[in-house]
Backbone as CSV, one residue per row, in Angstrom:
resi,resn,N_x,N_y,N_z,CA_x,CA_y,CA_z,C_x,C_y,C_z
1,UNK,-118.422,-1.267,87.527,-118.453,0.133,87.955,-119.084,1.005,86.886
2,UNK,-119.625,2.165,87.556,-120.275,2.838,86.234,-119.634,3.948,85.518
3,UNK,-120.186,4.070,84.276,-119.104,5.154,83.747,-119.197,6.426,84.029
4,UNK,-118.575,7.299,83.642,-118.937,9.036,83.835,-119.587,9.627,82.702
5,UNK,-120.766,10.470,82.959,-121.259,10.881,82.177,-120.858,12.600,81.941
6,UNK,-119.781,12.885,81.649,-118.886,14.429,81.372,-120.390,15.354,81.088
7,UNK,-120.109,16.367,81.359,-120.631,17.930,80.822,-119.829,19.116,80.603
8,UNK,-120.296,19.664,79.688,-119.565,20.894,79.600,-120.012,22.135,80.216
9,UNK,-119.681,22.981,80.274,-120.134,24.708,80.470,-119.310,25.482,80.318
10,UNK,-119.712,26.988,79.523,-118.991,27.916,79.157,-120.050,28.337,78.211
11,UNK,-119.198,29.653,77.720,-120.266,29.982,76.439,-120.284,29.712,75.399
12,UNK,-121.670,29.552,74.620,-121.850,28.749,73.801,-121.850,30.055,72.359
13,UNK,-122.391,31.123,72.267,-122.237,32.039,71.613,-120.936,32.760,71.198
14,UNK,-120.383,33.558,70.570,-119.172,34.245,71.513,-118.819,35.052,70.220
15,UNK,-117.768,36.047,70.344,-117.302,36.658,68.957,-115.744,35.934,68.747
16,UNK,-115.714,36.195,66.990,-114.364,35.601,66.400,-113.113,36.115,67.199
17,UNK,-112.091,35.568,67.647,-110.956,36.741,68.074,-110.974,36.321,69.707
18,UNK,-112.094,36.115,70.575,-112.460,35.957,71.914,-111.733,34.578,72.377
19,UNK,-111.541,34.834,74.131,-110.720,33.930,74.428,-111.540,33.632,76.070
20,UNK,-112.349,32.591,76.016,-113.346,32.000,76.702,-112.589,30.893,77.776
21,UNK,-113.445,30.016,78.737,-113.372,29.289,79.983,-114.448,27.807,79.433
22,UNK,-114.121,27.149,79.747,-114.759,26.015,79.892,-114.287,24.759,80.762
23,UNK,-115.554,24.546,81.611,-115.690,23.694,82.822,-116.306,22.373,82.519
24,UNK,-115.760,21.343,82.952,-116.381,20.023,83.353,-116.388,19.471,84.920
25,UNK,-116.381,18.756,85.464,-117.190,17.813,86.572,-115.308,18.082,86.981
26,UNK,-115.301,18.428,88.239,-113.876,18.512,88.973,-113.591,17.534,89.791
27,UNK,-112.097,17.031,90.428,-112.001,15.565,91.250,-111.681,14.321,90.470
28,UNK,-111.829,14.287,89.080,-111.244,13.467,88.320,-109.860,13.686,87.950
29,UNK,-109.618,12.446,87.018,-108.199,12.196,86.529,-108.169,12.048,85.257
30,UNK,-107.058,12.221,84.227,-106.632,11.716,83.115,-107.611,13.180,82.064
31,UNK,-107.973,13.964,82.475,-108.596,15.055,81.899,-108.213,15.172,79.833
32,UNK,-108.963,14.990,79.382,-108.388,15.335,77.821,-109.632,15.875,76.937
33,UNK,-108.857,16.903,76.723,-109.855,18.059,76.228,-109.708,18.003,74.686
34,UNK,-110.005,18.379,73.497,-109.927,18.905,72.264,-110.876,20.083,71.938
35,UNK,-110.777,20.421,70.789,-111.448,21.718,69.812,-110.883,21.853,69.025
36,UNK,-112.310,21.864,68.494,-112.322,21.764,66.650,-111.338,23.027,65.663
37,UNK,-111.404,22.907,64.456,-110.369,23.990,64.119,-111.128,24.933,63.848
38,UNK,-109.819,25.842,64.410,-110.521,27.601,65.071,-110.020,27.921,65.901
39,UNK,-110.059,26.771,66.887,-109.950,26.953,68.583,-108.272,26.663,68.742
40,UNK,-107.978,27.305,69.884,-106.575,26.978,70.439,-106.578,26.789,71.704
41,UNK,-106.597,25.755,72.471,-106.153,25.990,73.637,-105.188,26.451,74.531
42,UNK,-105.632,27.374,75.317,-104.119,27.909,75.699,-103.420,27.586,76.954
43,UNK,-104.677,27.323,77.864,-104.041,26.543,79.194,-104.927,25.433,79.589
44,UNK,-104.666,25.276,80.693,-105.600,24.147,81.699,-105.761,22.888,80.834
45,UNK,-104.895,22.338,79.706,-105.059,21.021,79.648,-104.768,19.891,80.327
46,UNK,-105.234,19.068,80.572,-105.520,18.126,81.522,-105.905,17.921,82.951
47,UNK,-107.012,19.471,83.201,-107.595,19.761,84.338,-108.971,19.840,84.007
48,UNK,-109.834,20.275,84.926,-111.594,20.284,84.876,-111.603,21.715,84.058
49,UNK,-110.761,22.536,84.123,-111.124,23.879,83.273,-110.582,24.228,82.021
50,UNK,-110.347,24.603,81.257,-109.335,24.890,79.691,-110.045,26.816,79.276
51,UNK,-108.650,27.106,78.699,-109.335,28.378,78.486,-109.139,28.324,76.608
52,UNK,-109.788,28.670,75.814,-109.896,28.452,74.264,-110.235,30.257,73.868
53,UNK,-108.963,29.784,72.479,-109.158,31.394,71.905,-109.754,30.863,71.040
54,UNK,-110.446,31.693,70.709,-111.416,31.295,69.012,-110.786,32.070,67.590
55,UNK,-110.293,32.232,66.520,-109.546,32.745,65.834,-110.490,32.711,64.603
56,UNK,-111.736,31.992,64.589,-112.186,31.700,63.164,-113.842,31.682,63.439
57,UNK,-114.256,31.985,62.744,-115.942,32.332,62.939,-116.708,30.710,62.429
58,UNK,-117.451,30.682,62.976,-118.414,29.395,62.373,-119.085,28.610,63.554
59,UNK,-119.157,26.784,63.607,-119.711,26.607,64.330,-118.662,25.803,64.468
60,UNK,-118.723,25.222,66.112,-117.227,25.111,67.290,-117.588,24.236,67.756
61,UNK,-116.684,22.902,68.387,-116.843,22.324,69.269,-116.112,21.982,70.251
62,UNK,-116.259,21.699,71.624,-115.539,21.376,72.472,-115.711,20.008,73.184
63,UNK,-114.811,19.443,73.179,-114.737,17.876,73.469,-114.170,17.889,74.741
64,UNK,-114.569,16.676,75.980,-114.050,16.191,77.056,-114.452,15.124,77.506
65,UNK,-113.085,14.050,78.249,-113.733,12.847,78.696,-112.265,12.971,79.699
66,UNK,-112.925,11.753,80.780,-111.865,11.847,81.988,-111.745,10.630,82.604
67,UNK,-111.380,10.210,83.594,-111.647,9.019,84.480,-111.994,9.044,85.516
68,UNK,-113.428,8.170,85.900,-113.883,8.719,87.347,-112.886,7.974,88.458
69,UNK,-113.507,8.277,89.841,-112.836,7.523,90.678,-112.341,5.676,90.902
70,UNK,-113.269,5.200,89.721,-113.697,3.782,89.706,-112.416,3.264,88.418
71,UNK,-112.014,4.654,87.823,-110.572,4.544,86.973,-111.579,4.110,85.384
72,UNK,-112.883,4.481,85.280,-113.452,4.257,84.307,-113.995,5.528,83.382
73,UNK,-114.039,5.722,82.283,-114.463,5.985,80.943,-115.259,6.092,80.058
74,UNK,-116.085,7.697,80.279,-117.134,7.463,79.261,-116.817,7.092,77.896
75,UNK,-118.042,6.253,77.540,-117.729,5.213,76.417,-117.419,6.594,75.224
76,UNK,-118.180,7.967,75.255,-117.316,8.442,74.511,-117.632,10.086,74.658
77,UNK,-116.370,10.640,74.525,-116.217,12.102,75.253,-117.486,12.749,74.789
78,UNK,-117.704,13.804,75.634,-119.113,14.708,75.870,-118.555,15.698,74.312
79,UNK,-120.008,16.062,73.807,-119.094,17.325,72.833,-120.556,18.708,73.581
80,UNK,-119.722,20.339,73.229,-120.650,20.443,73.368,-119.964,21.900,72.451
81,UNK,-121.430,22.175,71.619,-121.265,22.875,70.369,-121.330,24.494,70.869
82,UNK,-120.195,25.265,69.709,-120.211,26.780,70.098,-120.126,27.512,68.801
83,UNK,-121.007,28.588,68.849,-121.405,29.649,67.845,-119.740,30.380,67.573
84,UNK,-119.092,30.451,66.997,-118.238,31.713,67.277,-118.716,32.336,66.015
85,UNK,-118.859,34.328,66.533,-119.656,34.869,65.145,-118.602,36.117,64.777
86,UNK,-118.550,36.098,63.200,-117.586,36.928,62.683,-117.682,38.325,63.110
87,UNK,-116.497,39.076,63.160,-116.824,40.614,63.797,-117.075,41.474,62.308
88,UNK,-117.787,42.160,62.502,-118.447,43.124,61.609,-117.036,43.829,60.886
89,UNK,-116.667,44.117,60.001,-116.561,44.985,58.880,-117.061,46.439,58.634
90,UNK,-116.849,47.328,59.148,-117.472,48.601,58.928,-116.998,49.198,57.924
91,UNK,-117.702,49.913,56.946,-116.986,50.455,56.142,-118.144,51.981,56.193
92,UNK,-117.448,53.203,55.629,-118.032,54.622,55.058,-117.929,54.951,53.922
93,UNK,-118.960,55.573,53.447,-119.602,56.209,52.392,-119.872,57.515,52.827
94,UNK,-119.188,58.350,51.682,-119.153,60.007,51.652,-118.546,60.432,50.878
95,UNK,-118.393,62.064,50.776,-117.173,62.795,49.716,-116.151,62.339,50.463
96,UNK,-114.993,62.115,49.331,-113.759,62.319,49.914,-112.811,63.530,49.992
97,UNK,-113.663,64.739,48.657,-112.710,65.588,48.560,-113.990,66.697,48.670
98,UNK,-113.837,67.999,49.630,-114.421,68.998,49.523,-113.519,70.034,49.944
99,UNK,-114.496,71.284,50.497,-113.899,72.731,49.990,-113.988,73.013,51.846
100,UNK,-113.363,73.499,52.520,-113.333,74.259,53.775,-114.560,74.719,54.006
101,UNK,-115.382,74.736,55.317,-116.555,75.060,55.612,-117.586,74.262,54.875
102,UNK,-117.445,73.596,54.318,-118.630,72.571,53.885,-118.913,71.473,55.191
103,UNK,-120.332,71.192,54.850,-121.099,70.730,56.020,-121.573,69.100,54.895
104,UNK,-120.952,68.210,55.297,-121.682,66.874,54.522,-121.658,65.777,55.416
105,UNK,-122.509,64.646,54.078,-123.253,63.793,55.238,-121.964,62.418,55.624
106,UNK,-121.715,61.457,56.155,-121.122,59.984,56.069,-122.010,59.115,56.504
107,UNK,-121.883,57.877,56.129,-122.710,56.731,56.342,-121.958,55.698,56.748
108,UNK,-122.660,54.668,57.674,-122.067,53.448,57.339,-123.001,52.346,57.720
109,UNK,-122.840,51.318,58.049,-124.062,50.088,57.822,-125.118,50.268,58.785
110,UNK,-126.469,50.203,58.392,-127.524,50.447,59.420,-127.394,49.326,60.443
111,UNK,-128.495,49.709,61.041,-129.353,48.393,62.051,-128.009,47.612,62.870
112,UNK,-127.409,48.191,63.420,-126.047,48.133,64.184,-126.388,48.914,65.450
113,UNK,-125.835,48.713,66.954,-125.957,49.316,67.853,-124.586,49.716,68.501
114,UNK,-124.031,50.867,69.054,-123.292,50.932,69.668,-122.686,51.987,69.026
115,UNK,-122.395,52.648,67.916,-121.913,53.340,67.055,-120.957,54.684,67.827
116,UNK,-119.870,54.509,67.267,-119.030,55.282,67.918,-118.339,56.080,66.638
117,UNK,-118.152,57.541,66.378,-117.767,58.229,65.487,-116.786,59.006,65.797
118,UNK,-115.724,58.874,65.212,-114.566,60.125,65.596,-114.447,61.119,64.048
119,UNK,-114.265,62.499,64.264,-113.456,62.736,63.390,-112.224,63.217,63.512
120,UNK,-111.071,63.962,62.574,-109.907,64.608,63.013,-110.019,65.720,63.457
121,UNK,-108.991,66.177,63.558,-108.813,67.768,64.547,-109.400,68.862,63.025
122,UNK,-109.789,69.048,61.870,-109.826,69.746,61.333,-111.554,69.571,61.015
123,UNK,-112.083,68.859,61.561,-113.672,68.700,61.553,-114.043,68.682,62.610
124,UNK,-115.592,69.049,62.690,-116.986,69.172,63.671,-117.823,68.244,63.236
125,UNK,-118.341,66.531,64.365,-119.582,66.330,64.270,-120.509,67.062,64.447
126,UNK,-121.666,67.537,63.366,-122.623,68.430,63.966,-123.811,68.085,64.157
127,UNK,-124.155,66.856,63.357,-125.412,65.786,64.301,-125.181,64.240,63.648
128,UNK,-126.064,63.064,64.527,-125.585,62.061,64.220,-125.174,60.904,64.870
129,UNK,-124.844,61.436,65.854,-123.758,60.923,67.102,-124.638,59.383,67.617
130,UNK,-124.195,58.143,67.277,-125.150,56.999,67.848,-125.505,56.461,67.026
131,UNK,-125.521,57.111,65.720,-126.396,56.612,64.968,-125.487,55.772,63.603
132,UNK,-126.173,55.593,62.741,-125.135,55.469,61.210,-125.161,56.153,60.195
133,UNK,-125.645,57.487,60.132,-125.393,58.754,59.770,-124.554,59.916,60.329
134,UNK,-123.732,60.524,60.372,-123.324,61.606,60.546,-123.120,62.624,59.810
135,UNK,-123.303,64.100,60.571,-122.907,65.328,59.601,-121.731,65.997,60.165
136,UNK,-120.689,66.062,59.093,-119.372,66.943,59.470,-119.615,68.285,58.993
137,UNK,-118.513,69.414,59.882,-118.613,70.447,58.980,-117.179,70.116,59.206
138,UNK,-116.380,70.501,57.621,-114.913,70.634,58.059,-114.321,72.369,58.191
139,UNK,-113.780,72.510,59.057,-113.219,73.811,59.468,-111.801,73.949,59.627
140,UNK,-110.887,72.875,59.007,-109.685,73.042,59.174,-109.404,72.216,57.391
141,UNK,-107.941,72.577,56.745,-107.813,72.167,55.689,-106.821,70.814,55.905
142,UNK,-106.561,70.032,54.898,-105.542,68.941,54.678,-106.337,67.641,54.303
143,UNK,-105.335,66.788,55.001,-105.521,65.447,55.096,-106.649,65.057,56.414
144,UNK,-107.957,64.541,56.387,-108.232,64.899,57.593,-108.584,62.961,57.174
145,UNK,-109.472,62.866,58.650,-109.958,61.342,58.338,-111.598,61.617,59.358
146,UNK,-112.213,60.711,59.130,-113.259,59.974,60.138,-113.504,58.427,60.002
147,UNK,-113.985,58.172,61.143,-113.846,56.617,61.720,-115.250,56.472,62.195
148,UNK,-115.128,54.922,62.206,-116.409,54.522,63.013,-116.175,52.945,63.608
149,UNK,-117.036,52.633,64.422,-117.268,51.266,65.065,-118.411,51.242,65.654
150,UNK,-118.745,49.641,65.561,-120.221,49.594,66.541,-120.342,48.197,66.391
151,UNK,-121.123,47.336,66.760,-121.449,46.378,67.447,-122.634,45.590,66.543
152,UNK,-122.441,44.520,66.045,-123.304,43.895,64.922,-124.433,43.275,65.935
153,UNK,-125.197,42.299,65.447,-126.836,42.066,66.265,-125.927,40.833,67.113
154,UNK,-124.769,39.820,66.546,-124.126,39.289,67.343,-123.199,39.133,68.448
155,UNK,-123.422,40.680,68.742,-122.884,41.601,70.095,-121.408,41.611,70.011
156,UNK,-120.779,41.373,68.392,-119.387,41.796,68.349,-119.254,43.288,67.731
157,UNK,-117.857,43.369,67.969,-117.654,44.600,67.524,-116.075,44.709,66.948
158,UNK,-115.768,45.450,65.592,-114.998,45.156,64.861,-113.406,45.206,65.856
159,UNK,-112.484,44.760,65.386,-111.360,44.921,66.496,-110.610,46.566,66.110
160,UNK,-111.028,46.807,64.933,-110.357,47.992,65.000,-111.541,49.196,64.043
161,UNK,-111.995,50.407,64.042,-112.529,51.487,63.379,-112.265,51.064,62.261
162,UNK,-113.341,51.761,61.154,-113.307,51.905,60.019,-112.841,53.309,59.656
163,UNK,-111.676,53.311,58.834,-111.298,54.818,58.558,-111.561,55.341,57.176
164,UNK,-111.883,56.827,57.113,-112.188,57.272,55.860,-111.986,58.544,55.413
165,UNK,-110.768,58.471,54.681,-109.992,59.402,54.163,-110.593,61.112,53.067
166,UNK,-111.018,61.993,54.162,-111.036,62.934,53.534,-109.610,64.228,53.430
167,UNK,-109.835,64.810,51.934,-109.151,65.831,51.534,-109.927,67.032,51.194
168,UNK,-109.595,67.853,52.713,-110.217,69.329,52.590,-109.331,70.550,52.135
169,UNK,-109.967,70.844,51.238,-109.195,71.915,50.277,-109.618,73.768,50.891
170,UNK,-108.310,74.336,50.934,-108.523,75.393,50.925,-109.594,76.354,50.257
171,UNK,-110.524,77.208,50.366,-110.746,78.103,49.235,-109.633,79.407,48.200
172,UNK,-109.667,79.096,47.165,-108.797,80.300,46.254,-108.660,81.775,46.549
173,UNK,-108.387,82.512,46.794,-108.243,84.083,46.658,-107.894,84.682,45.584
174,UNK,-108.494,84.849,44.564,-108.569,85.448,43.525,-107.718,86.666,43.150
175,UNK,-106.691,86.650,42.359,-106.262,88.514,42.399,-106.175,88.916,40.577
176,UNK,-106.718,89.951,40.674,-106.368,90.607,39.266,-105.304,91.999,39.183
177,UNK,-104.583,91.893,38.267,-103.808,92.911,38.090,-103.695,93.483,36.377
178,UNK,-103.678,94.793,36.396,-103.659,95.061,35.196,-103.484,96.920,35.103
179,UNK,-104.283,97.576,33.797,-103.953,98.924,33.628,-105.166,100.295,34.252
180,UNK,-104.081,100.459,35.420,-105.263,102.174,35.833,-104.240,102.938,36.498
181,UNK,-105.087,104.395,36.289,-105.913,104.704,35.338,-105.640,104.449,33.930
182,UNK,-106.937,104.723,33.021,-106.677,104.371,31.790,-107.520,105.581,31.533
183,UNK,-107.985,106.225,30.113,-108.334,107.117,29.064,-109.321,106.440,28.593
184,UNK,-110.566,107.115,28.795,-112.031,106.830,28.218,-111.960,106.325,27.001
185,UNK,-112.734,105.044,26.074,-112.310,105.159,24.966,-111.099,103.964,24.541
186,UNK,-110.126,103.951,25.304,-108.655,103.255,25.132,-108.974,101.759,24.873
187,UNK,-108.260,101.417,23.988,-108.986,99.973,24.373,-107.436,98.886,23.896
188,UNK,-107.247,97.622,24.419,-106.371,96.787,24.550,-106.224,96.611,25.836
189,UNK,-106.757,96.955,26.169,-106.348,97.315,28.240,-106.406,95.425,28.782
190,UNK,-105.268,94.856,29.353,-105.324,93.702,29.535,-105.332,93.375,30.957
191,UNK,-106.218,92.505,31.724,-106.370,92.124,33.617,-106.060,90.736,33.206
192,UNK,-105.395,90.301,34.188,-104.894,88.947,34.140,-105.014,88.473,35.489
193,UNK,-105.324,87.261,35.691,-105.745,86.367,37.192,-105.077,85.295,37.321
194,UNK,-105.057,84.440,38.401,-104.090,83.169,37.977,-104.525,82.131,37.137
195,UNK,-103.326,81.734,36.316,-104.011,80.392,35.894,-104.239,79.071,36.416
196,UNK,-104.189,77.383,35.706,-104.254,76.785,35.949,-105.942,76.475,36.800
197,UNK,-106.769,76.913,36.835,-107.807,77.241,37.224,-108.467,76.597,36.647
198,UNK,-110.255,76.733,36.869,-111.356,76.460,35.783,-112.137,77.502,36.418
199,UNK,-113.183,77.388,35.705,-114.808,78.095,35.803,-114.571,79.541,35.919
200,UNK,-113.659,80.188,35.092,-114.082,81.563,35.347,-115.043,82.572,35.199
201,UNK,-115.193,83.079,36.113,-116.434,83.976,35.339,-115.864,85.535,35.916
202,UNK,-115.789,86.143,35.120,-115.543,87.796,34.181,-117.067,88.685,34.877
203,UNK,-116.822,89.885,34.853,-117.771,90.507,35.037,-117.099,91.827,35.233
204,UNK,-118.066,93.118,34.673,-117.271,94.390,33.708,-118.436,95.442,34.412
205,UNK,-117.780,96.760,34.926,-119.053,97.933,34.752,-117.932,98.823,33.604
206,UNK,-118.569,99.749,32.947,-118.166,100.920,32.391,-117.276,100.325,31.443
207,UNK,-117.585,99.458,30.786,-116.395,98.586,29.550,-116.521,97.260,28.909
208,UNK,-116.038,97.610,28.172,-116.540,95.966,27.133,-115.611,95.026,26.875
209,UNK,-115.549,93.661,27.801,-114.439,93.016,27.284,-114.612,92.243,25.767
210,UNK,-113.236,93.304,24.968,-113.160,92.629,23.510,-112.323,91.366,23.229
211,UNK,-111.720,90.854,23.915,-111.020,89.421,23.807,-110.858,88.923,25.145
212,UNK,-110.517,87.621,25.509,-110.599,86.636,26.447,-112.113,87.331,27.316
213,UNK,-111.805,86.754,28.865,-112.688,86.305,29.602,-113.737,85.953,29.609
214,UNK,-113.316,84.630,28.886,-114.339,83.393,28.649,-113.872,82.527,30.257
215,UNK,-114.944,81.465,30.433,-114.758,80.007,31.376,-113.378,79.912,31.545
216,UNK,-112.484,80.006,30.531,-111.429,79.267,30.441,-109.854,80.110,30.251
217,UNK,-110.649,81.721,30.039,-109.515,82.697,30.024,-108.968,83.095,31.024
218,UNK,-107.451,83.465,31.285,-106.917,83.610,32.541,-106.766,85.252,32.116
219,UNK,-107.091,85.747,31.140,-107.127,87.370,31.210,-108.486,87.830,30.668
220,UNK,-108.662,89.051,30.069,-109.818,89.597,29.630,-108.947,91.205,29.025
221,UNK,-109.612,91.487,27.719,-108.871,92.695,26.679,-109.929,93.725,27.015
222,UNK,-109.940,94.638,27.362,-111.073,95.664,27.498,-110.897,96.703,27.188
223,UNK,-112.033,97.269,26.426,-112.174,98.812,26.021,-113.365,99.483,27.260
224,UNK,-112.634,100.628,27.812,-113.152,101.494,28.668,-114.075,102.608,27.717
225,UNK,-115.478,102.578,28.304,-116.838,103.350,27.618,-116.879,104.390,28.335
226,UNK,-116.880,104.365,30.028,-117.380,105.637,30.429,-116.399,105.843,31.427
227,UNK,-116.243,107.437,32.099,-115.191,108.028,32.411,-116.161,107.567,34.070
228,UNK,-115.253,107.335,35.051,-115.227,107.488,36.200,-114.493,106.471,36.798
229,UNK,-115.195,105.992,37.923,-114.400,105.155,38.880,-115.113,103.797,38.539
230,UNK,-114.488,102.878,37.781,-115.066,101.108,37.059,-114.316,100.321,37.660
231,UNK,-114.693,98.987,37.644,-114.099,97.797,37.912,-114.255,96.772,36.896
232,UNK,-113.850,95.506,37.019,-113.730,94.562,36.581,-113.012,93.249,37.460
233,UNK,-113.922,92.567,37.326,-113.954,91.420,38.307,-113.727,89.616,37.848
234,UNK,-113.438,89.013,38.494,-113.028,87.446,38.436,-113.530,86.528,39.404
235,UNK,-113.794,85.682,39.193,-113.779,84.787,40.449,-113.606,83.234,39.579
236,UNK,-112.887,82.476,40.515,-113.014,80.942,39.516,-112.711,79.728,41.164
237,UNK,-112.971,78.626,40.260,-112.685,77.409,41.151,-111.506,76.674,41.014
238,UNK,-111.000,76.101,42.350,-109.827,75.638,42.828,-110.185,74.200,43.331
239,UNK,-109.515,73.359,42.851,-109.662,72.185,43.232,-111.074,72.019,43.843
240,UNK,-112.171,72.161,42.678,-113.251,71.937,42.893,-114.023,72.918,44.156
241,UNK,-113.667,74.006,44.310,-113.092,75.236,45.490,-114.044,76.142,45.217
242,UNK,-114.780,77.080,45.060,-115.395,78.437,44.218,-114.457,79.588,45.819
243,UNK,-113.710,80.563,45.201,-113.499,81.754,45.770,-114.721,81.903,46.780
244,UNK,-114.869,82.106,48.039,-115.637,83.189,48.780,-116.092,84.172,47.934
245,UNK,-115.005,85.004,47.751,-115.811,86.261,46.627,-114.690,86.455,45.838
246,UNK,-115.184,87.223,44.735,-114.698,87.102,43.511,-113.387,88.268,43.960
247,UNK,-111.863,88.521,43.312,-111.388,89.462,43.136,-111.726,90.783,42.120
248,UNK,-111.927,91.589,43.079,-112.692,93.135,42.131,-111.359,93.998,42.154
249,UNK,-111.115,94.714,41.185,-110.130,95.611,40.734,-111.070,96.725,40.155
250,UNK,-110.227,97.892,40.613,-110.865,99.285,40.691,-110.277,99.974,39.408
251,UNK,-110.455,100.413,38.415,-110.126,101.183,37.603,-110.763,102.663,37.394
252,UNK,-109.949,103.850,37.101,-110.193,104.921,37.405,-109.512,104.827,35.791
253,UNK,-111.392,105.246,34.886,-111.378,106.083,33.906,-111.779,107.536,33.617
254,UNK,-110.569,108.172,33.251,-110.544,109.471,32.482,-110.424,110.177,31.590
255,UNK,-111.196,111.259,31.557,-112.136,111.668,30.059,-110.786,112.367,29.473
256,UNK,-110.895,112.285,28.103,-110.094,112.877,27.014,-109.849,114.442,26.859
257,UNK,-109.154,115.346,26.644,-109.769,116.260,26.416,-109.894,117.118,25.636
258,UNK,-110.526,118.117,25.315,-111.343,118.533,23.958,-110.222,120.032,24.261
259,UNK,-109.614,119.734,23.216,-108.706,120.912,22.646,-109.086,122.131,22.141
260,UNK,-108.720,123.884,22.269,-109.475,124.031,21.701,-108.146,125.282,21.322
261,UNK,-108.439,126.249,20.459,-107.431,127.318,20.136,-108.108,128.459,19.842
262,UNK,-107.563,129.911,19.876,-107.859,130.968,20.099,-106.619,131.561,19.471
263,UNK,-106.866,132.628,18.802,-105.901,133.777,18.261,-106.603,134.311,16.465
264,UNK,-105.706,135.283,16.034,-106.251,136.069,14.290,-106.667,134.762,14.164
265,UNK,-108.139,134.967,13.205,-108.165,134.100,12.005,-107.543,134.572,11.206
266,UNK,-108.021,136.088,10.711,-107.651,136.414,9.024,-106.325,137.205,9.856
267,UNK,-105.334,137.080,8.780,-103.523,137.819,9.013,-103.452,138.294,7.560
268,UNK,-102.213,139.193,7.383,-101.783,139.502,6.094,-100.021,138.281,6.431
269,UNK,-99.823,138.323,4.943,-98.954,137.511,4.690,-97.640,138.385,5.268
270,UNK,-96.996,137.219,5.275,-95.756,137.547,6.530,-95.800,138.779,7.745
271,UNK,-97.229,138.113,8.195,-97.119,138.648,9.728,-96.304,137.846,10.693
């Protein structure tokens, strides 16, 4: 009697993680299937069909031999070979830490199709979309995130987003407090801003600051030059932050005044 010559079918390609079908010649008996390690079979052993999860990327095989009607045996089981291909890895590239209303770029691996981008509730994609570039603007502060996924040239796609942790920082509000009005002239006059800060920058009409407001001073000593309505101003950065606009304080300088007297010069003694 003659023997059976088995075949396989199913797919031969497939992604890591996937859980596939494979067919041989139906109407036989004694069905015995294997696969190589990777594979698990999960049902249909010892029938014409088997269904196999794939758990491991590389190259696969699937084995079958049976008994035909004649109760005979190919001399030796059919194999027939399968691709399983690893799922992509996505990862992003970008700032992680910026300032509210900033508009920047993220990246993640080119020459990929399918690209899907989320961000959180405190950001705007504002172009990008499809691609492996995107531009956020963030418009809300905290902990925010963006994600991505897409589909490698081996038509898998990762099982879960790539996430990427941004921290959007408030901008500072600047306040100065100090002495007005003050007396033309006066000088020690001290404005103080918050500390813990960096990058300050100072800026004066109608007065000369004589100690601090340097980069790094949280006050400034000033002598008032000219009489009217002056300011003196601050602005600095916050967690890498710059103020919107600087805090301006109004000082109202006023003029001294010139004394003067009237009455006898010349008197006789004990008038």
């Amino acid at each position: 009697n003659p023997r059976p010559t088995p075949s396989i079918t199913g797919p031969s390609s497939i992604c890591e993680g996937a859980t596939t079908g494979y067919k041989t010649q139906p109407g036989m008996s004694g069905y015995t299937w294997t696969v190589s390690s990777g594979g698990t079979i999960i049902n249909g052993t010892g029938t014409d069909s088997i269904t196999v999860t794939w758990s491991t990327a590389g190259t696969k095989t699937v084995t079958v031999n049976y008994s035909n009607s004649f109760g005979c045996q190919a001399t030796n089981a059919v194999s027939y070979s399968v691709t399983v291909n690893a799922l992509p890895l996505p990862s992003i590239t970008g700032t992680a830490a910026t300032c509210i209303g900033s508009s920047l770029t993220y990246n993640t691996q080119t020459g990929m199709t399918g690209y899907t981008w989320t961000v959180s509730s405190g950001g705007t994609i504002t172009g990008g979309l499809g691609t492996s570039s995107i531009t956020v603007n963030w418009t809300g502060t905290g902990n925010q995130a963006v994600t991505v996924n897409y589909t490698n040239a081996a038509g898998c796609t990762a099982t879960s987003p790539a996430s990427y942790g941004v921290v959007v920082n408030s901008l500072p509000n600047p306040t100065l407090n100090g002495s007005s009005p003050v007396c033309v002239s006066s000088t020690g006059n001290v404005y103080t801003t918050q500390g813990s800060m960096s990058n300050y920058a100072w800026s004066i009409t109608g007065g000369t600051i004589t100690a601090g407001g340097t980069l790094t001073s949280i006050t400034a000593t000033v002598t008032w030059n000219t009489v009217g309505s002056q300011s003196i101003s601050v602005n600095y950065t916050q967690s890498g932050c710059p103020a919107a606009s600087p805090a301006v304080y109004n000082v109202t300088v006023n003029p001294r005044p010139t004394p003067s007297i009237t009455g006898p010069s010349s008197i006789c003694e004990g008038a």
